[in-house]
N, C-alpha and C positions, 0 to 999 in steps of 0.2 A: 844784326844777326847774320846778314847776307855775308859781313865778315870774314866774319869765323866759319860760317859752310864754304865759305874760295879758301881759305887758312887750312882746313879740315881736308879738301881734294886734292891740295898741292902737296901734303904730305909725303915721303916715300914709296910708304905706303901704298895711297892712291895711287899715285903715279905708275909703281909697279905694276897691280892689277889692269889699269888701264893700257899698259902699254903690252902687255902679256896675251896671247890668243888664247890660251890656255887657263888662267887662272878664275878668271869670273866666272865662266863657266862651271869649274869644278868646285869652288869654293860654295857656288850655289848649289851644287848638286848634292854638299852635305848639309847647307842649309835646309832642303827641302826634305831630308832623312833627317835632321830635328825637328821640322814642321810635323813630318808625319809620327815621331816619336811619341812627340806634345799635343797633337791629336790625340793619339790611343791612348795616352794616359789622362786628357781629359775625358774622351768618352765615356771611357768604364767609368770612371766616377760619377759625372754627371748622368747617365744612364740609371746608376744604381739608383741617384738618389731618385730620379725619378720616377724608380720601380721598372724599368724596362728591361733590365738586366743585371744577372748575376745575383739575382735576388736567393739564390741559395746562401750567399755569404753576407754577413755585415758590413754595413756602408763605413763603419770604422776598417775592417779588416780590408776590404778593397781598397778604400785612400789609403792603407799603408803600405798595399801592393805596389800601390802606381806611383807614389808617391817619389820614391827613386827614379824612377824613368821620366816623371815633370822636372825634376831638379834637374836631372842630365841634359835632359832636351832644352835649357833654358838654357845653360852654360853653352851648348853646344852651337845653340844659336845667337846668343851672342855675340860669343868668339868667330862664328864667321858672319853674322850681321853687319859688323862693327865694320870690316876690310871691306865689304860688298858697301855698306855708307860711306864708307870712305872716297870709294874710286867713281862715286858718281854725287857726292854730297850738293853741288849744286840743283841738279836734275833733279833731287829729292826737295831742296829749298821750295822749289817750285812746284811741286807735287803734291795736292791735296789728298791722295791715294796712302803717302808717305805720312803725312802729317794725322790721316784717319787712322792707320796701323798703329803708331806710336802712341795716340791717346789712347786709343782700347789697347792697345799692350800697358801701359799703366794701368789702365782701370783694373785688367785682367790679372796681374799680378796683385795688386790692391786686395781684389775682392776675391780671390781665390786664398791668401794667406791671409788675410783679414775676418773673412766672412764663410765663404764655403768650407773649407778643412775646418772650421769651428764648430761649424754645423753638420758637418759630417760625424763630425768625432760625437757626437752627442745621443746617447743611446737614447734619450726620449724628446729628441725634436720633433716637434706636430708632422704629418706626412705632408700636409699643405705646402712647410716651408723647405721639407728639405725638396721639393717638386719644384717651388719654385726659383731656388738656389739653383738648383740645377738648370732647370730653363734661361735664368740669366745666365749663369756661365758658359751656357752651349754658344749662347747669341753671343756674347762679349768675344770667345775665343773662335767662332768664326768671322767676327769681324776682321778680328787681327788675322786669320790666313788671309781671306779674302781681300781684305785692302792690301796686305802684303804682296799677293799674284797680282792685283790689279796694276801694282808700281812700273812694273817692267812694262806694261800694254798703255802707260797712260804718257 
């Protein structure tokens, strides 16, 4: 695997970024504008389900609010995730901060199109589970910020 992360940094790609003062920089700085995007759209949802907020509107009508602004902010981060892995994919190899991020980014993807939007969508899910839908999704999608900031510091 160690590989394909040296295969994956020598890229052009990488290389560019890394060789550029300017780019990792900026290319982070809209990464953390789809951090913050995919944030707000999970709160409001997870908030709802857990009754903290926005409770004037349906926990359906909210996840169809936000719903747009998660799909965006995924793409968005992605697309500049992908270049910012790139130009450091080793340093990520070895970085359990990286490796934390990535599995709760899958789980979090998983379980929010799997499990939460299912339960959302459901006009007569017990309050128990859309509360505790919620409170996992907050913890899963704060992992993935939080191991994601912790990369750069580790």
């Amino acid at each position: 695997m160690f590989e394909t992360f040296d295969r994956l940094e020598q890229t052009w790609i990488g290389q560019t970024i890394r060789e550029s003062l300017w780019l990792f920089p900026g290319i982070e700085a809209v990464h953390l504008l789809g951090l913050a995007m995919l944030g707000g759209s999970v709160l409001v949802v997870d908030l709802r389900l857990l009754g903290a907020g926005l409770t004037r509107a349906t926990v359906p009508a909210v996840l169809s609010s936000a719903r747009p602004w998660f799909l965006g902010s995924l793409v968005l981060m992605f697309s500049t995730g992908i270049p910012l892995f790139l130009s450091e994919a080793i340093k990520c190899y070895y970085n359990t901060s990286f490796w934390v991020k990535m599995s709760a980014l899958a789980i979090g993807i998983v379980f929010t199109f799997g499990v939460r939007n299912r339960i959302a969508m459901r006009r007569d899910a017990p309050r128990w589970a859309t509360a505790l839908v919620g409170a996992i999704s907050l913890m899963v999608w704060f992992t993935v910020a939080a191991a994601g900031r912790w990369i750069g510091f580790s």
